[in-house]
Rosetta silent file (secondary structure, phi, psi, omega in degrees, C-alpha in Angstrom):
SEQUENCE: XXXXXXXXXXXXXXXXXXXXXXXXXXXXXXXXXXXXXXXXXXXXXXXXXXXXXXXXXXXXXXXXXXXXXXXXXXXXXXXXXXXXXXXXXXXXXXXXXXXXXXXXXXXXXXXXXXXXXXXXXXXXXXXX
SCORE:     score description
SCORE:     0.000 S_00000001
   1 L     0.000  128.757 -177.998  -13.351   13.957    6.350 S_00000001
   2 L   -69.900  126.405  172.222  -10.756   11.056    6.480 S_00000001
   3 L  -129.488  127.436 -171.594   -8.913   10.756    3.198 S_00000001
   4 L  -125.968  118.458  162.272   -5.926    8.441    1.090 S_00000001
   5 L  -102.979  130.265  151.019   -4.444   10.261   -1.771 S_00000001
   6 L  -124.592  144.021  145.485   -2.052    7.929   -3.705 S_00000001
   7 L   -98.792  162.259  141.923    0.495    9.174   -6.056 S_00000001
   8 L   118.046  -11.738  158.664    3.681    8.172   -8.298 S_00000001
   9 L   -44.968  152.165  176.099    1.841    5.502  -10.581 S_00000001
  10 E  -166.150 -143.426  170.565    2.820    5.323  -13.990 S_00000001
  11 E  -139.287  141.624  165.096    4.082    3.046  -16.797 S_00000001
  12 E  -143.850 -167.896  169.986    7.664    2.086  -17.042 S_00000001
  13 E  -113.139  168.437  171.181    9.295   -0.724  -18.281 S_00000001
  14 L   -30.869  101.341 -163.847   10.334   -4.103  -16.759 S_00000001
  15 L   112.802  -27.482 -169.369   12.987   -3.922  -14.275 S_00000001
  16 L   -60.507 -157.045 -179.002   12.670   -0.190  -13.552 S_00000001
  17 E  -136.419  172.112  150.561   11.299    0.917   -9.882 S_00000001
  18 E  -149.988  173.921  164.418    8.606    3.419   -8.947 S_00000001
  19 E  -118.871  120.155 -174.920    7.697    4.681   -5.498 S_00000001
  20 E   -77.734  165.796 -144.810    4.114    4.846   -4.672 S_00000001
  21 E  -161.184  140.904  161.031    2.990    7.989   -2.237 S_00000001
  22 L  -175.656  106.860 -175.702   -0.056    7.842    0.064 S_00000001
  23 L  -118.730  120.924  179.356   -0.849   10.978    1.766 S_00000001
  24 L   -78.505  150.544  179.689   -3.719   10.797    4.399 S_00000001
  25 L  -140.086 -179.891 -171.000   -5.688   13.764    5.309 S_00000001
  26 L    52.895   -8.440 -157.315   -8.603   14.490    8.175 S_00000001
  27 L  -165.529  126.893  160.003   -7.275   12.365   10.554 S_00000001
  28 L   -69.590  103.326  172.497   -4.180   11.403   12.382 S_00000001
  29 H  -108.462   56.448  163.257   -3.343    7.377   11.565 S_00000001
  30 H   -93.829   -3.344  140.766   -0.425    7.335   13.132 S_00000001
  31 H  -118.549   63.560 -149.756   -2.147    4.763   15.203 S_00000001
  32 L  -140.975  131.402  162.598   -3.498    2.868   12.249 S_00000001
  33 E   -75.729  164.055  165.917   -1.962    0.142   10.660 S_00000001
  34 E  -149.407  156.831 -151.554   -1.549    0.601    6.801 S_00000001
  35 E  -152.344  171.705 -161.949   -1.366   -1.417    3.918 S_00000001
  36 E  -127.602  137.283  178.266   -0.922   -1.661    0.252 S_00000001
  37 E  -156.972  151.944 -147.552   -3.405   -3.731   -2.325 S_00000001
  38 E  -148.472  100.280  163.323   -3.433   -4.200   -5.630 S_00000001
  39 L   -84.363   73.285 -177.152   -6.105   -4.830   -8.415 S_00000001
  40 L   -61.070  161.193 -178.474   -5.506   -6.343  -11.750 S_00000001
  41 L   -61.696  155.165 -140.652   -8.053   -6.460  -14.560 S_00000001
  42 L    -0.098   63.156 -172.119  -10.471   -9.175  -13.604 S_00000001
  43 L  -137.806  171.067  159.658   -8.955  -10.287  -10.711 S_00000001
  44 L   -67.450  176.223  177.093   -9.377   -9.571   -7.026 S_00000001
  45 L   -90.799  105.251 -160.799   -8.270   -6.925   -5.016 S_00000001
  46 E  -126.923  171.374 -155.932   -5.326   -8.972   -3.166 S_00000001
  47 E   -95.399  169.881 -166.523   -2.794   -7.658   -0.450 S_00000001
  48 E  -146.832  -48.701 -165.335    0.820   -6.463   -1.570 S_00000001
  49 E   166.091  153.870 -160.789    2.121   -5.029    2.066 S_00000001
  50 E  -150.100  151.152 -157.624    1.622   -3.621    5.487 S_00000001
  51 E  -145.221  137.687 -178.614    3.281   -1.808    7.768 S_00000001
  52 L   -65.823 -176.683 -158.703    2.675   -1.817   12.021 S_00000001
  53 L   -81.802  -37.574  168.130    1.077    1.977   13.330 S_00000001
  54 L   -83.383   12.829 -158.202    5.522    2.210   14.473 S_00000001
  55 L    41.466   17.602 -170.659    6.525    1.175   11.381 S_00000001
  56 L   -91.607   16.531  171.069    8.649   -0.956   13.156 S_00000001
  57 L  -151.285  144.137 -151.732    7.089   -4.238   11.568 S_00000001
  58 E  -158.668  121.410 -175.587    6.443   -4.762    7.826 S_00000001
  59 E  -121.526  138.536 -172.481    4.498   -7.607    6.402 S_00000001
  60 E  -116.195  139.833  169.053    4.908   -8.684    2.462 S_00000001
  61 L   -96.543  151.157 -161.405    2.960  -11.103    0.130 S_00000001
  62 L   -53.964  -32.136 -169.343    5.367  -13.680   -1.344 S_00000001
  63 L   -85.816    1.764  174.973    5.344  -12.269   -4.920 S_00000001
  64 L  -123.857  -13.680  168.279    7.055   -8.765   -4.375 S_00000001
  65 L   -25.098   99.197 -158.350    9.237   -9.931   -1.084 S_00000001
  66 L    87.533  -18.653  159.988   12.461   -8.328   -1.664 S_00000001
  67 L   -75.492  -40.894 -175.366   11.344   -6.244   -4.365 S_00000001
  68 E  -111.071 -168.892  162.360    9.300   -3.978   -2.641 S_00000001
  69 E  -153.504  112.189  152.567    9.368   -1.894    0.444 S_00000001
  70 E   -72.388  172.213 -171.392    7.095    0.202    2.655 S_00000001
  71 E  -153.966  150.058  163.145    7.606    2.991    4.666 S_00000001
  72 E  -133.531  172.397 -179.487    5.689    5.751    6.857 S_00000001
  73 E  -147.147   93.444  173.287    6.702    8.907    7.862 S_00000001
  74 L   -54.101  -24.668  179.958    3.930    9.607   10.935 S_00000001
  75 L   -78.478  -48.220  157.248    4.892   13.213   11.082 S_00000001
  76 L   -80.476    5.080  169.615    3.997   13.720    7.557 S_00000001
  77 L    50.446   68.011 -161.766    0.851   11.152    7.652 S_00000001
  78 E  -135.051  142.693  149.044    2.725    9.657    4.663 S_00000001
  79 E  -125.117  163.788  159.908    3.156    5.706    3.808 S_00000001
  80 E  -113.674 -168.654  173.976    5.403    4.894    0.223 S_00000001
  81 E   171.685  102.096 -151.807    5.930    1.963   -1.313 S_00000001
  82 E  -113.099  130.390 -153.535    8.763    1.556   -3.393 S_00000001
  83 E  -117.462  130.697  178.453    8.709   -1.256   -5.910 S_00000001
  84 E  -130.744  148.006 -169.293   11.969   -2.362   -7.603 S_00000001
  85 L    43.728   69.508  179.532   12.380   -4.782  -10.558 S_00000001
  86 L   -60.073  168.462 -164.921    9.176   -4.408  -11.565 S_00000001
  87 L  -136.023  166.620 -177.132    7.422   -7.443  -13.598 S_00000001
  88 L  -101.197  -14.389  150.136    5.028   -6.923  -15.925 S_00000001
  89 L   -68.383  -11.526  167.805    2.610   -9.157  -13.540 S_00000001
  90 L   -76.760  -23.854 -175.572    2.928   -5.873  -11.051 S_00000001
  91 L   -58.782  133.971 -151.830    0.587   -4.178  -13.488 S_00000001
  92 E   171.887  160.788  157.846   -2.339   -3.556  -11.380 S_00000001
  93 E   -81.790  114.702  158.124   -4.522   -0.446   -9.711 S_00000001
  94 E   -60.042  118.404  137.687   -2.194    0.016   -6.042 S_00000001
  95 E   -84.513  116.815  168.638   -4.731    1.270   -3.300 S_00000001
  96 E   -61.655  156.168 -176.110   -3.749    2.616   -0.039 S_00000001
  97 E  -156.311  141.654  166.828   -5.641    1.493    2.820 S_00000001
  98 E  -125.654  161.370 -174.612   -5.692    2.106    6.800 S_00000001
  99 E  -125.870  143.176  155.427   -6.688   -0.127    9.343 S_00000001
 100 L  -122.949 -179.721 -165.977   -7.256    0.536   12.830 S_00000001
 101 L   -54.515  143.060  127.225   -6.925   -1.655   16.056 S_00000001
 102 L   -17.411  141.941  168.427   -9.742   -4.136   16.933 S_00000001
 103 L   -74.941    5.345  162.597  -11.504   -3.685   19.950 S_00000001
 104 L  -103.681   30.617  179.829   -8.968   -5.796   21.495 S_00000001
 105 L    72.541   -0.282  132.220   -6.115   -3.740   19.992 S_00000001
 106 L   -18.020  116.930  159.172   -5.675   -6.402   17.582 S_00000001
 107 L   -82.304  145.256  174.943   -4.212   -5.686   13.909 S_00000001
 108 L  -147.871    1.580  154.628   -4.701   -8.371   11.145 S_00000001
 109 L    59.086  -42.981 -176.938   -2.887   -6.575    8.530 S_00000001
 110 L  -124.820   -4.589  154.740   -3.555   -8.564    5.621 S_00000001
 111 L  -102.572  149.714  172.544   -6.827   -9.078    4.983 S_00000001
 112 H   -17.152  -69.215 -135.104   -9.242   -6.664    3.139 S_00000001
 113 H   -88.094   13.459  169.267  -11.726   -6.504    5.649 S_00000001
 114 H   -93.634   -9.155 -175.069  -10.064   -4.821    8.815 S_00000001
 115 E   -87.277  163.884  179.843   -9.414   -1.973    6.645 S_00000001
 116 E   -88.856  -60.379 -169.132  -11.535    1.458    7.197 S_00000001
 117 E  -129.615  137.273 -175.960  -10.372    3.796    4.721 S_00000001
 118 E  -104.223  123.368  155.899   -9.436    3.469    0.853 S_00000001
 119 L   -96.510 -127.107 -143.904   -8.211    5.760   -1.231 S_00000001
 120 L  -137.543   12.447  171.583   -8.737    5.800   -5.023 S_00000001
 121 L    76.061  118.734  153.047   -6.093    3.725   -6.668 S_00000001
 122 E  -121.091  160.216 -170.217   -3.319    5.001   -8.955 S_00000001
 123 E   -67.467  136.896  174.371   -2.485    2.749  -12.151 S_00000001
 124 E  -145.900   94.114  152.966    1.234    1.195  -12.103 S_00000001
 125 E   -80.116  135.016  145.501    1.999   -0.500  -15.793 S_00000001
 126 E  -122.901  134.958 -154.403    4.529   -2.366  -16.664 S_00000001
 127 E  -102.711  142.499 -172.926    5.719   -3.233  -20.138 S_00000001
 128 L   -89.688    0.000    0.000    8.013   -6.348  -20.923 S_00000001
């Protein structure tokens, strides 16, 4: 059974970093695109970053651009996502997510609704 573990949430304070973890199981998605989303209390579930199936392309939403960065490691069926100078507006559940190609081989990376598989959210506070 296809499975997203994320780790490395926590609470810190404002400015610090953290690195998120998201280790896939059941399934190789090393042709999958994968992406990062993020839920605050009452808010939607909106997109934070994506990364192509070679990792060789990396798409950001304007409020963490330059703070954070993803990564994969295909051999380990690993993505991160390491968030520097955190905000206190960062505070949110993070969910891992994979998407895979369209039936025209097509990617769309940043919305919700190309993804397949979720994992389970870990918590990432930040205190001002």
């Amino acid at each position: 059974q296809e499975q997203l573990v994320e780790s490395g949430g926590g609470l810190v304070q404002a400015g610090n970093s953290l690195r998120l973890s998201c280790a896939a199981s059941g399934r190789t998605f090393s042709n999958y695109a994968m992406g990062w989303f993020r839920q605050a209390p009452g808010e939607e579930r909106e997109f934070v970053a994506a990364i192509s199936w070679s990792g060789e392309t990396t798409y950001y939403a304007d409020s963490v651009k330059g703070r954070f960065t993803i990564s994969r490691d295909n051999a380990k069926n690993t993505v991160y996502l390491q968030m520097n100078s955190l905000k206190p507006e960062d505070t949110a559940v993070y969910y891992c997510a994979a998407e895979p190609p369209d039936e025209r081989g097509v990617f769309y990376y940043v919305g919700l609704a190309g993804y397949k598989y979720w994992g389970q959210g870990t918590q990432v506070t930040v205190t001002s």
